[in-house]
C-alpha positions in Angstrom: -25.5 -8.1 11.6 -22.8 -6.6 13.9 -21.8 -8.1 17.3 -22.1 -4.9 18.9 -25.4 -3.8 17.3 -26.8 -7.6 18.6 -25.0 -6.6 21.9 -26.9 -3.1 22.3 -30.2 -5.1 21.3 -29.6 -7.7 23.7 -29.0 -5.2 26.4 -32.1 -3.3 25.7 -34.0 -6.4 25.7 -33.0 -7.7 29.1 -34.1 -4.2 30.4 -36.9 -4.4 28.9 -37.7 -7.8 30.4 -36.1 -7.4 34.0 -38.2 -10.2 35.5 -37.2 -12.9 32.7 -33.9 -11.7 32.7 -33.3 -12.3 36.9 -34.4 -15.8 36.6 -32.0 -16.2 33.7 -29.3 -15.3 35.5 -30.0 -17.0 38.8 -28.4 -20.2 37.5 -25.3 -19.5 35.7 -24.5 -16.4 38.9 -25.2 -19.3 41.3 -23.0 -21.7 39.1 -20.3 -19.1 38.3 -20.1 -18.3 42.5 -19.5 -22.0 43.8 -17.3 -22.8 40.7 -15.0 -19.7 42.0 -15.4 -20.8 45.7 -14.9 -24.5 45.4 -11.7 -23.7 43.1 -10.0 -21.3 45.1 -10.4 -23.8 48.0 -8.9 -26.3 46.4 -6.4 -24.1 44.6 -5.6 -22.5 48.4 -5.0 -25.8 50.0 -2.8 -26.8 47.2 -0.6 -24.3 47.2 -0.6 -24.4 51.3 0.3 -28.6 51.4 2.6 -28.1 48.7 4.8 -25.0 49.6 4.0 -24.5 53.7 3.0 -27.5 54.8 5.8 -29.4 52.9 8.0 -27.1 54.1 6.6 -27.4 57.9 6.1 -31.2 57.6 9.2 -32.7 55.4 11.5 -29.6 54.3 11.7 -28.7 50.5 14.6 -30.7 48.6 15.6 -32.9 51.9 15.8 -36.7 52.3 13.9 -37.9 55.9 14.8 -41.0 57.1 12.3 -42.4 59.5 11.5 -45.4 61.8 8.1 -46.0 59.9 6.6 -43.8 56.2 5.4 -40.4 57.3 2.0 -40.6 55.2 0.5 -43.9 55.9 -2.2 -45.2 53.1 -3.9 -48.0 52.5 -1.5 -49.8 54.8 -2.6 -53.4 56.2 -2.4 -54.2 60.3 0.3 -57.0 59.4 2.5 -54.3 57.9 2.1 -52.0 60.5 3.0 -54.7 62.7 6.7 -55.1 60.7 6.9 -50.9 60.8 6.6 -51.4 65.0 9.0 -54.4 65.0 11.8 -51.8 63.5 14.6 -50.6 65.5 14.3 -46.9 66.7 16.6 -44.3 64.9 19.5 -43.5 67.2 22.6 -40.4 67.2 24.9 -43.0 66.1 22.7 -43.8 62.8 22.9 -39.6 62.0 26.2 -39.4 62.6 27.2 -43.0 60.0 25.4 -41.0 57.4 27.0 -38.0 57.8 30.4 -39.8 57.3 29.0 -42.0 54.5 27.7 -38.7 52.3 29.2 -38.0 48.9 28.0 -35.1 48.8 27.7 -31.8 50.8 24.9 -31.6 52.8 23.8 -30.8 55.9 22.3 -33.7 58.3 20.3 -32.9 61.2 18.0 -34.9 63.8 14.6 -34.2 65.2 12.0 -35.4 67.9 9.3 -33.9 69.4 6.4 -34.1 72.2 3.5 -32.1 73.2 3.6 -30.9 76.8 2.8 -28.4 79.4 5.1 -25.0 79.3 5.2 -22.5 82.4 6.3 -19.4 83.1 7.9 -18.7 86.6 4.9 -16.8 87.9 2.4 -19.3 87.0 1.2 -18.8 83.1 0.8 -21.9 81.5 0.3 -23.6 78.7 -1.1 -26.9 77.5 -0.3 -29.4 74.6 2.9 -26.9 73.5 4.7 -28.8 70.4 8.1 -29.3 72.1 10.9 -30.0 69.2 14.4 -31.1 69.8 16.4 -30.8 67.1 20.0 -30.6 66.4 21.2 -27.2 65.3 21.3 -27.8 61.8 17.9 -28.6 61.6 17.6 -24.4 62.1 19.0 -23.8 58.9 17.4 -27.2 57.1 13.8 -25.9 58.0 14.5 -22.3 57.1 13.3 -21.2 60.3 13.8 -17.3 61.0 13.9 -16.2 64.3 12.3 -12.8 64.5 13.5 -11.6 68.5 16.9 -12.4 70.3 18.9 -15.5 68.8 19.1 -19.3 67.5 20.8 -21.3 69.8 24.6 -22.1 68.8 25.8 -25.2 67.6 28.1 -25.7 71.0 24.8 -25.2 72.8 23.2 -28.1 71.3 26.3 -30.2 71.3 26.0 -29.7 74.6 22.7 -29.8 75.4 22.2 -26.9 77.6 18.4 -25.2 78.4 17.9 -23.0 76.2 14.6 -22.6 74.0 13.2 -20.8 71.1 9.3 -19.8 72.0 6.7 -19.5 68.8 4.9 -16.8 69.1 1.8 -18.3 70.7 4.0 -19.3 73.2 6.2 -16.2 74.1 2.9 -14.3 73.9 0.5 -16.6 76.1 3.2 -17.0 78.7 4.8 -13.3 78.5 1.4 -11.2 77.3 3.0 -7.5 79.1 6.9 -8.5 78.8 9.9 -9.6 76.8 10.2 -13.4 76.6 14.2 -13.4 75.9 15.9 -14.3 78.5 13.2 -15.5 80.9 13.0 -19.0 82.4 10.4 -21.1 81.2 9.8 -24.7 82.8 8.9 -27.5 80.3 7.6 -30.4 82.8 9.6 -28.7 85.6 13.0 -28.7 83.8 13.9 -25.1 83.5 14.8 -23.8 80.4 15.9 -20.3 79.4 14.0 -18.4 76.4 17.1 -16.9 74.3 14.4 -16.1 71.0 11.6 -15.9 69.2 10.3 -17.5 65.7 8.7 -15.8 62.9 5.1 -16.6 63.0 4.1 -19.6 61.0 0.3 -18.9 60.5 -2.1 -22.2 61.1 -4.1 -24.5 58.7 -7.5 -25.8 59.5 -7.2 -24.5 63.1 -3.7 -25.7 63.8 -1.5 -23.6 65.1 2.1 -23.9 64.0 3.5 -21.2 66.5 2.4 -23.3 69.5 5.7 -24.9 69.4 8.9 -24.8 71.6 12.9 -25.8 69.9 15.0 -27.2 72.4 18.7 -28.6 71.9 17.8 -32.7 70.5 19.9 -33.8 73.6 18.9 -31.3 76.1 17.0 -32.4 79.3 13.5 -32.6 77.6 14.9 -35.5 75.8 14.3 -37.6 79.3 10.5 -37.7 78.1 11.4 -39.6 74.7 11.4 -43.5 74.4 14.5 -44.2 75.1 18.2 -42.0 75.5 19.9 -41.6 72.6 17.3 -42.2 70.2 15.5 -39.8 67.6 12.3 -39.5 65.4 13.8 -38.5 62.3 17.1 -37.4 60.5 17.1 -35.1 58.4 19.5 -34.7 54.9 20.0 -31.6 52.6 22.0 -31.4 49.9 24.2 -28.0 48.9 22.4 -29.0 45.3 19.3 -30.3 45.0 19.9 -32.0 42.3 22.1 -34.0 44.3 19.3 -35.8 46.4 19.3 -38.7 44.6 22.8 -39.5 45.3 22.2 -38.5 49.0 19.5 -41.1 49.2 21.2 -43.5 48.3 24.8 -42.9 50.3 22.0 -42.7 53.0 20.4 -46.1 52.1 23.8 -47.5 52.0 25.2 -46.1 55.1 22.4 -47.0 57.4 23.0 -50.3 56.1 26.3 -50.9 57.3 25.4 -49.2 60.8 22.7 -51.5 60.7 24.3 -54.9 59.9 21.7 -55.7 57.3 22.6 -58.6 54.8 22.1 -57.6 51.3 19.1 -60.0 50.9 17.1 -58.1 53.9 15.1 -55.7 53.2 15.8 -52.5 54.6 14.2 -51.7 58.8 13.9 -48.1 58.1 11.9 -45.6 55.6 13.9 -43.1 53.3 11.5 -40.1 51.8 11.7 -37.4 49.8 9.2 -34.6 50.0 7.6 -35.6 46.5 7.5 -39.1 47.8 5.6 -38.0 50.7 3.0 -35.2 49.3 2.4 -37.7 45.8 -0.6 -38.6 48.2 -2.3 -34.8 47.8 -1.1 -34.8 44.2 -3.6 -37.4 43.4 -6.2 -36.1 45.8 -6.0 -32.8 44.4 -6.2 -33.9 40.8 -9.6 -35.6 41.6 -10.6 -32.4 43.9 -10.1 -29.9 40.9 -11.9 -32.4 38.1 -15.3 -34.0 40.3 -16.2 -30.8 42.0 -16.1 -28.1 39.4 -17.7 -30.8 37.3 -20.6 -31.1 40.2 -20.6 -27.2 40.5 -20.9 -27.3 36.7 -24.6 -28.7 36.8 -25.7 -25.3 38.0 -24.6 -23.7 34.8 -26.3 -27.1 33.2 -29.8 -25.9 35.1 -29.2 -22.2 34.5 -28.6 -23.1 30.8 -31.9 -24.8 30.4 -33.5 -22.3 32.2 -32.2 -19.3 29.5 -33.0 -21.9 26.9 -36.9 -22.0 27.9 -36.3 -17.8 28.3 -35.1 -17.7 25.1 -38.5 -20.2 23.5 -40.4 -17.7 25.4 -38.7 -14.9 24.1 -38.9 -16.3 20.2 -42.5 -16.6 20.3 -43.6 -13.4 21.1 -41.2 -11.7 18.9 -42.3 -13.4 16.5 -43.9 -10.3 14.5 -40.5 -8.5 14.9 -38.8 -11.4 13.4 -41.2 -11.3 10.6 -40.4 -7.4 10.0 -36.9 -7.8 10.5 -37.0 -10.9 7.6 -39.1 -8.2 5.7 -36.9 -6.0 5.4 -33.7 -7.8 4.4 -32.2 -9.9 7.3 -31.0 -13.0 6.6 -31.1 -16.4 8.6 -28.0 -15.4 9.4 -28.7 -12.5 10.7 -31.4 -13.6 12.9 -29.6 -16.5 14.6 -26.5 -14.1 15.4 -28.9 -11.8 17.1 -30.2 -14.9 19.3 -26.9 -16.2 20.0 -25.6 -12.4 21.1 -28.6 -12.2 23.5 -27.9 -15.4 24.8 -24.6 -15.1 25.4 -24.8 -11.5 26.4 -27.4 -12.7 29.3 -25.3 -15.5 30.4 -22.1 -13.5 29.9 -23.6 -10.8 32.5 -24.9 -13.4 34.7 -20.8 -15.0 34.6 -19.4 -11.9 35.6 -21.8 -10.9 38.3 -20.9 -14.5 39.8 -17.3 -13.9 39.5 -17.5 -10.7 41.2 -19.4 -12.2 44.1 -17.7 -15.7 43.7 -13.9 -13.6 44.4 -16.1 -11.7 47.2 -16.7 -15.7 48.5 -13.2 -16.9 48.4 -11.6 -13.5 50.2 -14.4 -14.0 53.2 -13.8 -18.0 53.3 -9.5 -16.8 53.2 -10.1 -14.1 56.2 -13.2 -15.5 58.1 -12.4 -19.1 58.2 -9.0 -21.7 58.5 -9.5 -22.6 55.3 -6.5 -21.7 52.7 -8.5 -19.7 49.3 -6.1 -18.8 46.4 -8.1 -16.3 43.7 -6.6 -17.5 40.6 -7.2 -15.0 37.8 -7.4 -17.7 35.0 -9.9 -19.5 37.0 -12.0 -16.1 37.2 -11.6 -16.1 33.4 -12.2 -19.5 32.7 -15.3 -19.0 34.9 -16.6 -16.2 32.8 -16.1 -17.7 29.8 -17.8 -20.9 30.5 -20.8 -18.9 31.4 -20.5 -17.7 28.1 -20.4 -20.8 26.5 -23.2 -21.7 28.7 -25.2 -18.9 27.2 -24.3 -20.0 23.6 -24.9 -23.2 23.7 -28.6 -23.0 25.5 -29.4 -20.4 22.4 -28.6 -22.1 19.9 -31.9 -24.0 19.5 -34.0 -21.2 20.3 -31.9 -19.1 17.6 -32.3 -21.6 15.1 -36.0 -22.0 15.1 -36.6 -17.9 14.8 -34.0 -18.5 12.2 -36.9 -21.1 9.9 -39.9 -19.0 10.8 -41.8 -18.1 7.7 -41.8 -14.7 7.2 -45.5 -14.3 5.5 -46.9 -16.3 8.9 -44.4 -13.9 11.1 -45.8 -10.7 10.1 -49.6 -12.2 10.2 -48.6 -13.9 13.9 -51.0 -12.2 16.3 
């Protein structure tokens, strides 16, 4: 029996029986839709933590060097205790690892706040991410600035007022004029606005252009624990396959500044970016196995449920599985046209859900903060499992029309 003779069959059949046919499909459209969802979710947030987020958070192929571990798990109080015991990063530790690199790279330092930003006539806002960084951290970050300029190195060298506005900032504080050049008063230390960043976009509601750069030693740094100090410096290497190496002239360096004897361990935390997002590695690993696998026991139920149709369906065709033994068909024949209707029903349910379940994922992408990346192997992977699905639940059905007597077939009433 040809495939596309059982195909045209099948069709005809699940015309003919509209009503079976819905409840047939129910399950694996259902399945197919969530699977589709659930995987573009996680695929979406994936590809955000690992390429924007890692970006936003720890800078693609740089070294951090930190007071405490950025990501924090499964971390006891009594080592906690040790991380607050450490001594605070300071200028003078960036500046012994610059001289102590081996390799080209840039070095930079950062710190940051949230705070209240005003205009001069009165437009505030609240909880503004103020950074000060050093002016290589500009080019370490990859930040663009879309209006007016990036402050000059000389300006942060010496520290003078000048600020580049995200754009949730230049626009909540300047909604009807042009930000650049205007004063803008960060905890009543004036500042002047000299440009304006690319916008960043948000993840799960947090904004990433409600931030504020400011020269690491300008004025704002008053609100910081202590002068002089910093939250983080910053390495990138010319090559990245040079990291290693600037890790460890880092390690090295900080030593020395530090005083540390060779049998201490060391009072400060060097990170890479794969260091710090190994963490979502493993998290998304388990995401992307348990839930499609919990999704997946819809396609279980709707392959059960086109199982039973398929019983159903054997029973009172019984006479026409008679004729068609009659007439010449062979077991073969007969279990081939089973399978192709069962996998033709499925197979129609799989790419109804796909349709809808890509319909899902753009909504949840536009309509909500959550991240949702339509994979087209997952959308393929998706209808073929519902295919499989299909198979699979007519097998049994197919085999049973397949050992039906023909003599009782034809006399079935």
């Amino acid at each position: 029996m040809r495939v596309r003779e059982g195909v045209r069959l099948a069709l005809l059949q699940l015309w003919q029986e509209k009503l079976k046919s819905v409840f047939g499909l129910l399950g694996v459209i259902i399945g197919v839709i969530f699977l589709i969802t659930v995987v573009s979710v996680v695929e979406g947030m994936d590809r955000y933590v690992t390429e924007d987020l890692a970006s936003e958070l720890f800078g693609i192929g740089t070294v951090q060097v930190r007071r405490v571990p950025q990501v924090q798990i499964n971390t006891d109080p009594a080592e906690r205790r040790a991380w607050r015991r450490r001594p605070r990063l300071t200028l003078d530790d960036a500046e012994a690892i610059r001289d102590g690199l081996s390799v080209p790279a840039l070095v930079g330092v950062e710190s940051g706040f949230s705070g209240e930003v005003r205009a001069p006539r009165g437009a505030g806002l609240d909880n503004v991410r103020v950074r000060l960084v050093s002016h290589e951290i500009l080019e370490i970050r990859d930040w663009v600035v879309a209006e007016g300029r990036a402050f000059s190195p000389q300006e942060a060298e010496r520290g003078l007022p000048v600020a580049i506005l995200g754009t949730r900032v230049a626009e909540e504080l300047f909604p009807a004029g042009d930000p650049l050049g205007q004063r803008i008063h960060i905890r009543n230390f004036p500042y002047r606005a000299v440009g304006v960043l690319e916008e960043q976009g948000s993840l799960l509601g947090q904004s990433f252009d409600n931030v504020l750069i400011v020269p690491a030693v300008s004025p704002a740094a008053r609100f910081l624990s202590r002068p002089g100090t910093v939250t983080g410096i910053v390495i990138k290497t010319a090559d990245p396959d040079q990291i290693g190496a600037a890790l460890m002239d880092a390690e090295a360096a900080l030593r020395v500044q530090r005083r540390l004897r060779p049998a201490e361990p060391n009072n400060f935390t060097l990170e890479t970016a794969d260091d710090s997002l190994a963490f979502w590695d493993r998290i998304s690993t388990v995401l992307m196995i348990a839930l499609p696998g919990l999704v997946g026991i819809s396609l279980v139920v709707g392959g059960i449920v086109i199982m039973n149709i398929m019983l159903v369906s054997v029973v009172e065709r019984t006479r026409e599985v008679g004729i068609r033994m009659a007439l010449g068909a062979r077991r073969e024949d007969i279990v081939t046209q089973f399978l192709v209707e069962a996998a033709t029903l499925s197979g129609s349910g799989a790419v109804l859900g796909a349709a809808v379940g890509v319909g899902v994922a753009a909504v949840v992408r536009t309509a909500t903060p959550l991240p949702a990346a339509i994979a087209a192997q997952w959308v393929v992977l998706a209808v073929l499992v519902g295919v499989a699905v299909g198979v699979a639940a007519g097998v049994y059905p197919a085999l049973r029309a397949s050992r039906m007597d023909p003599v009782e077939a034809l006399s079935y009433e």
